[in-house]
C-alpha positions as MATLAB code, in Angstrom:
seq = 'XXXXXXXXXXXXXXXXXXXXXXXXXXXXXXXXXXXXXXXXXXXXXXXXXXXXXXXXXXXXXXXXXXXXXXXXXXXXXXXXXXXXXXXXXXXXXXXXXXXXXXXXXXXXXXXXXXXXXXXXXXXXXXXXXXXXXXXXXXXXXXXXXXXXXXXXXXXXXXXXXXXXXXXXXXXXXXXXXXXXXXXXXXXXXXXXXXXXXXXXXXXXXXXXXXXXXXXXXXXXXXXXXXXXXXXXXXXXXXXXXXXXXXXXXXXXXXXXXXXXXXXXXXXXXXXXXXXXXXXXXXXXXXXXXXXXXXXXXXXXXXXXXXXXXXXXXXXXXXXXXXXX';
ca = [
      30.666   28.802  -22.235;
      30.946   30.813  -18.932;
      31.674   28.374  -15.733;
      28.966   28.437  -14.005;
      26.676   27.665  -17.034;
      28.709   24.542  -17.314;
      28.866   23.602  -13.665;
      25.059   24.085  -13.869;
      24.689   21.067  -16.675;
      26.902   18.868  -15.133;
      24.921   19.317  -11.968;
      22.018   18.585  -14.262;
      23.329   15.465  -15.738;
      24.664   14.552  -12.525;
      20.910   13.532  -11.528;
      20.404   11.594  -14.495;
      20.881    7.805  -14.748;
      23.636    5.972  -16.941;
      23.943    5.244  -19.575;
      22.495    8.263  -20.693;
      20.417    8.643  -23.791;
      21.825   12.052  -24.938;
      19.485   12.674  -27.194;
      17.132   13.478  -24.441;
      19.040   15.925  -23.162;
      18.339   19.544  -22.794;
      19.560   22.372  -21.126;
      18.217   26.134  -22.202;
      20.662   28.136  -24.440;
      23.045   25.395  -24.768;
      23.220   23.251  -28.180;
      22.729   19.501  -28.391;
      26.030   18.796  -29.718;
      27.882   20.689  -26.935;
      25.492   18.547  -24.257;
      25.654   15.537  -25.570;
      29.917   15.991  -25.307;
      29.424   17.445  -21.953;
      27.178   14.298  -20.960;
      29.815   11.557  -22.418;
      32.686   13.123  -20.847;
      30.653   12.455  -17.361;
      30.003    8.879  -18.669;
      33.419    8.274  -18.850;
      34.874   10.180  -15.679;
      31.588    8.564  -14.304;
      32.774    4.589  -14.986;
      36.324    5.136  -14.102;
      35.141    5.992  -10.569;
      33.610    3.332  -10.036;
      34.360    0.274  -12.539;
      36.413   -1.091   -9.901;
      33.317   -1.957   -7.576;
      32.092   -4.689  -10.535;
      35.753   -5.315  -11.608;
      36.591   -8.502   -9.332;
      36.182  -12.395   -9.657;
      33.311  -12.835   -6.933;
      31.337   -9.693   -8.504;
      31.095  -10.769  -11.708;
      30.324  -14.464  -11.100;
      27.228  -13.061   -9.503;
      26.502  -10.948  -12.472;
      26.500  -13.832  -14.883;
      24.883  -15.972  -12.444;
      21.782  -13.777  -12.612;
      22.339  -13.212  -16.242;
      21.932  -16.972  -17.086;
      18.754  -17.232  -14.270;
      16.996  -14.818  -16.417;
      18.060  -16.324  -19.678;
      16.595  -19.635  -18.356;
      14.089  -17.769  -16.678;
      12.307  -16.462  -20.132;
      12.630  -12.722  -19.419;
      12.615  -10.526  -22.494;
      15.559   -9.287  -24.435;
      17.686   -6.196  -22.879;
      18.766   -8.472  -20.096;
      21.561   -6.542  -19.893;
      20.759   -3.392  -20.363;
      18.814   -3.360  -17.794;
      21.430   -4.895  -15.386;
      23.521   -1.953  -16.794;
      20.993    0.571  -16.080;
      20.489   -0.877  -12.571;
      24.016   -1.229  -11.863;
      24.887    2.068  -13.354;
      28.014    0.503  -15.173;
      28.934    1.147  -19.184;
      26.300   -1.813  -20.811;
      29.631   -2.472  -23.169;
      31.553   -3.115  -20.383;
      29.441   -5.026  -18.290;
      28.870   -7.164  -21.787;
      32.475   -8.050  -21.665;
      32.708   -9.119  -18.052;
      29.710  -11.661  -18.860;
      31.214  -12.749  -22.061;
      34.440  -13.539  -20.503;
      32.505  -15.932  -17.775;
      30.346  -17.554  -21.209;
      33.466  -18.716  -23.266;
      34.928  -19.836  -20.244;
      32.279  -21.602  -19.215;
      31.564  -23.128  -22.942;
      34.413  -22.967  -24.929;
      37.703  -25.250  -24.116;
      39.881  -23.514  -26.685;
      39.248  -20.071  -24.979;
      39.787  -21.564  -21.480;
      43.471  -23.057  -22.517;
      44.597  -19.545  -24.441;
      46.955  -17.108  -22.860;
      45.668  -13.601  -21.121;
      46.714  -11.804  -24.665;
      44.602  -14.661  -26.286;
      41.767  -14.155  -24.629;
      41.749  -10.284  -24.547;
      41.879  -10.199  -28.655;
      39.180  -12.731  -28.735;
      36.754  -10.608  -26.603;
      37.657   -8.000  -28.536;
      36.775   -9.986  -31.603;
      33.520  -11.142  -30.559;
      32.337   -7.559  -29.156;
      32.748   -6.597  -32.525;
      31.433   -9.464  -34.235;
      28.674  -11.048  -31.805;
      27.068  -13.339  -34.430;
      30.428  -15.381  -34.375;
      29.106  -16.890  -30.842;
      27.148  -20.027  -31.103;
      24.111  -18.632  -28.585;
      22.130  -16.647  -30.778;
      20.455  -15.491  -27.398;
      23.769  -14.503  -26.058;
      25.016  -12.752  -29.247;
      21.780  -10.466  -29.439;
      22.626   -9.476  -25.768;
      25.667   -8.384  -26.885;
      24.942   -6.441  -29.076;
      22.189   -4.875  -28.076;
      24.796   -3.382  -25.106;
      27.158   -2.526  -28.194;
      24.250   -0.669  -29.597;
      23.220    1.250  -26.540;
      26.616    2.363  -25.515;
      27.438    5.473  -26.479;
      30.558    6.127  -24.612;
      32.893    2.600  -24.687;
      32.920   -0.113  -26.942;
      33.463   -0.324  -30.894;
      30.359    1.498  -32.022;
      30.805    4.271  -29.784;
      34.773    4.667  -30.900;
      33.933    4.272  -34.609;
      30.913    7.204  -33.944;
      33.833    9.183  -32.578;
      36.124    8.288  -34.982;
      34.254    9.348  -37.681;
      33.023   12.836  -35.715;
      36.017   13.721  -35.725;
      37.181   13.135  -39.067;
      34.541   15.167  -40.107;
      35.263   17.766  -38.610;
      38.348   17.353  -39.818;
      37.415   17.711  -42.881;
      35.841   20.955  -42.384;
      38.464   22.428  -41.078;
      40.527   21.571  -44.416;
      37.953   23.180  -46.618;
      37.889   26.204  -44.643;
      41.582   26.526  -45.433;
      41.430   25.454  -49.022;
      38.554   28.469  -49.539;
      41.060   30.831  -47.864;
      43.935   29.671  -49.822;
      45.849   28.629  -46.868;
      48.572   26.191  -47.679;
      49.067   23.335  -44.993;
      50.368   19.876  -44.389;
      47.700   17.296  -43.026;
      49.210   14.589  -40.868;
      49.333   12.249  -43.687;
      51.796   14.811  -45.144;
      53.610   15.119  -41.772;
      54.455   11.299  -41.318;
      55.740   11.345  -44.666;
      58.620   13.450  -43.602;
      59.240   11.710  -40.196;
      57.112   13.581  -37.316;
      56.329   11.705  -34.751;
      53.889   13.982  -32.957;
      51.307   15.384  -35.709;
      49.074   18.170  -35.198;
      45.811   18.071  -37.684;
      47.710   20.737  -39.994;
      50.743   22.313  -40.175;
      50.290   25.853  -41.974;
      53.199   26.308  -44.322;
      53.308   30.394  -43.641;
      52.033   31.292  -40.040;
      48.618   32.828  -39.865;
      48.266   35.670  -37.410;
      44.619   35.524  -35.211;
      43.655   38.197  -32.989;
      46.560   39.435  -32.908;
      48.683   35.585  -31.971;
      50.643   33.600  -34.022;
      49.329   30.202  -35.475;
      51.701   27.634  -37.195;
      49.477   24.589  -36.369;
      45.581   23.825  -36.165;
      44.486   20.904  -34.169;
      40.629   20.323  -34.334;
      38.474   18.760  -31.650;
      35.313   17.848  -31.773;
      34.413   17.582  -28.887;
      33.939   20.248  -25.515;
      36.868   21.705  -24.090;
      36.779   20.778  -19.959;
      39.274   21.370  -17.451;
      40.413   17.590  -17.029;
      40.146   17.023  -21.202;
      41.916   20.168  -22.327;
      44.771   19.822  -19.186;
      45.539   16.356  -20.881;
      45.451   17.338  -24.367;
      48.009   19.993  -23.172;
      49.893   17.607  -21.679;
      49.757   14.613  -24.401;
      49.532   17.277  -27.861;
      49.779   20.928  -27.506;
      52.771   21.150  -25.376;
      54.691   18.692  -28.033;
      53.397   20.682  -31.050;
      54.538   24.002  -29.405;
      58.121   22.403  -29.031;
      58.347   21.136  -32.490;
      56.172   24.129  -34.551;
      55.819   27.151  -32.455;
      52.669   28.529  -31.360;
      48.914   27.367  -32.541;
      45.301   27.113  -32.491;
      42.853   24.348  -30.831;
      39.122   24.469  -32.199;
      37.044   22.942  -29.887;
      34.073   22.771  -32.152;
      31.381   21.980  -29.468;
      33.125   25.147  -26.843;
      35.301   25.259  -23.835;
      35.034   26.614  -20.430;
      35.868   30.551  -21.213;
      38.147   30.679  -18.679;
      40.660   28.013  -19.780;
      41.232   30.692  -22.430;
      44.158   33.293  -20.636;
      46.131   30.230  -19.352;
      46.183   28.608  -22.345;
      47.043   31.264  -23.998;
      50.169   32.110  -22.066;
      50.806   28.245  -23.230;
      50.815   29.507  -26.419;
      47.850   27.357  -27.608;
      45.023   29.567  -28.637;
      41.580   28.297  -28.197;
      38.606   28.674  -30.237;
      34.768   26.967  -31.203;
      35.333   27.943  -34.686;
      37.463   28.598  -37.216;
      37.786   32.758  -37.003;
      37.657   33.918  -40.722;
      37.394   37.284  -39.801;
      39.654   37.622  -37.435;
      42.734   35.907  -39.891;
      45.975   38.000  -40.427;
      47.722   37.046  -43.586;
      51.770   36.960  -43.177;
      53.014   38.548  -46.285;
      56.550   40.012  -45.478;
      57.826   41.941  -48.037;
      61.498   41.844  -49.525;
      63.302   44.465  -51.349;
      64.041   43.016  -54.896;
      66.556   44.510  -57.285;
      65.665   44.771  -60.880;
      67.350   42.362  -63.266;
      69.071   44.919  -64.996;
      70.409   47.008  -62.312;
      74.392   47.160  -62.446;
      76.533   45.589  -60.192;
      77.486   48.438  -57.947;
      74.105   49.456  -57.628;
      71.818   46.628  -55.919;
      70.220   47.626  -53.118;
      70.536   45.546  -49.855;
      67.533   43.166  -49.217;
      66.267   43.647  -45.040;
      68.111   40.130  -44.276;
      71.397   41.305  -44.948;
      74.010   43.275  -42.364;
      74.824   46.580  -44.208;
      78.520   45.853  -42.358;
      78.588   43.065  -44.704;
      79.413   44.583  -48.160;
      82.623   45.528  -46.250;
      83.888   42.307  -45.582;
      85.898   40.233  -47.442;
      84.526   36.839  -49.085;
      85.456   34.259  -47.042;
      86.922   31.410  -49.833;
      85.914   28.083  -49.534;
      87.964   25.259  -48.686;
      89.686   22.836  -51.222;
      88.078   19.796  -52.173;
      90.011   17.051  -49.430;
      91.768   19.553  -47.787;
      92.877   19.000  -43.896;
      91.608   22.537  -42.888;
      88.319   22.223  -40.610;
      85.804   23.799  -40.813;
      83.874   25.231  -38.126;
      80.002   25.011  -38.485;
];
């Protein structure tokens, strides 16, 4: 996607009111997928701008003051979510805050647990609302849970499972081509701590780059998202494996290509088939029955080498050392 195309949907979505409902959202010549990405990464940069305003003590009394006046007050379910929508705060979030005041408020066992207590039992009950005793409360909750599609479990688990789909594409692409690789499953197996997607056993050549790893993203490629992937992934796989590929499987700006690419990460929407190189070196192989005088030198051996003398190995316990 060329810059300005994206800077004009972002200054779309800008307009629009959180939480968004992406599948509302249209822009001309740009797919749903790649908006709806666009539009959650703005959620997100979105709430950590300004989740500090609704963040403090005095705040968020107020907020569940008002929550429980129009509880009491009769008002129809989505209370809410349509504090959320007024407030223009993540409905998940905003859920939490208000939960935390409720089990204060009515349970003794949650007031007397430590921070760490408390933070897994929120956590707990945002995934499980029906464990709270208010069945008014609980379908509050998760109404908010259900609405939210850029925090809370729902949303991750969406995510989650995006991604491991396309994942999974990605490995059946390679399995058609007959591309051998190592998934990350495979990779923690033999001790690597930072795990690209796949690991190709021989290096693929595309467009003329080398590949030795694949990561796949679904998701679109932004300055602020890629430049931390870079910093958190690609960098760390480049150490460890060499040069590779990132599909970003809903596009990328086009200009983070060239810089990226003198980061030796190359970037693509798609897995290019056609553009695929094959590494097939080729070795020189004597024939079995070729006599001794005769083999031919292979192209990783010195031709100075046949001169030299065999170096002997050293006795088994001997003092001599060795230099490696």
């Amino acid at each position: 996607m060329e810059r300005q195309q994206y800077n004009a949907v972002v200054r779309c979505i800008s307009r629009l009111s959180f939480p968004l409902d992406t599948r509302e959202l249209t822009f001309p010549g740009v797919q749903r997928d790649t908006l709806g990405s666009i539009a959650c990464h703005e959620y997100v940069r979105h709430t950590k701008r300004t989740i500090y305003q609704h963040n403090k003590p005095h705040i968020i009394a107020k907020y569940y003051k008002q929550f429980l006046d129009a509880l009491d007050a009769g008002e129809s379910a989505g209370v809410l979510l349509r504090m959320a929508t007024r407030l223009q705060v993540a409905p998940a979030l905003l859920a939490k805050f208000i939960l935390n005041c409720y089990a204060n408020d009515t349970d003794a066992a949650y007031r007397r647990m430590s921070d760490r207590g408390k933070r897994q039992r929120l956590a707990q009950l945002v995934r499980e609302p029906g464990l709270l005793a208010e069945p008014r409360v609980a379908a509050e909750l998760r109404l908010c849970v259900l609405r939210d599609n850029g925090y809370g479990p729902l949303a991750e688990l969406v995510k989650h499972t995006v991604g491991l789909e396309y994942e999974m594409r990605l490995k059946k692409k390679l399995i058609s081509l007959k591309i051998p690789f190592l998934d990350e499953d495979d990779l923690r197996r033999r001790g690597h701590d930072k795990t690209p997607d796949v690991l190709l056993d021989v290096p693929i050549a595309v467009s003329g780059c080398i590949v030795n790893w694949i990561e796949s993203k679904a998701s679109f490629g932004d300055d602020e998202t890629h430049e931390a992937y870079m910093r958190d992934q690609y960098e760390k796989y480049w150490s460890r494996f060499g040069p590779g590929m990132v599909i970003y499987w809903f596009g990328f700006i086009g200009d983070l290509l060239p810089a990226a690419s003198a980061r030796h990460v190359l970037l693509q929407h798609r897995f290019p088939e056609e553009q695929v190189q094959f590494m097939a070196p080729e070795l020189s192989v004597a024939p079995l029955d070729a006599a001794d005088g005769d083999l031919p030198l292979g192209p990783l051996f010195d031709e100075e080498s046949d001169s030299e003398e065999e170096r002997p190995l050293p006795e088994e316990n001997s003092e001599e050392e060795v230099s490696v």
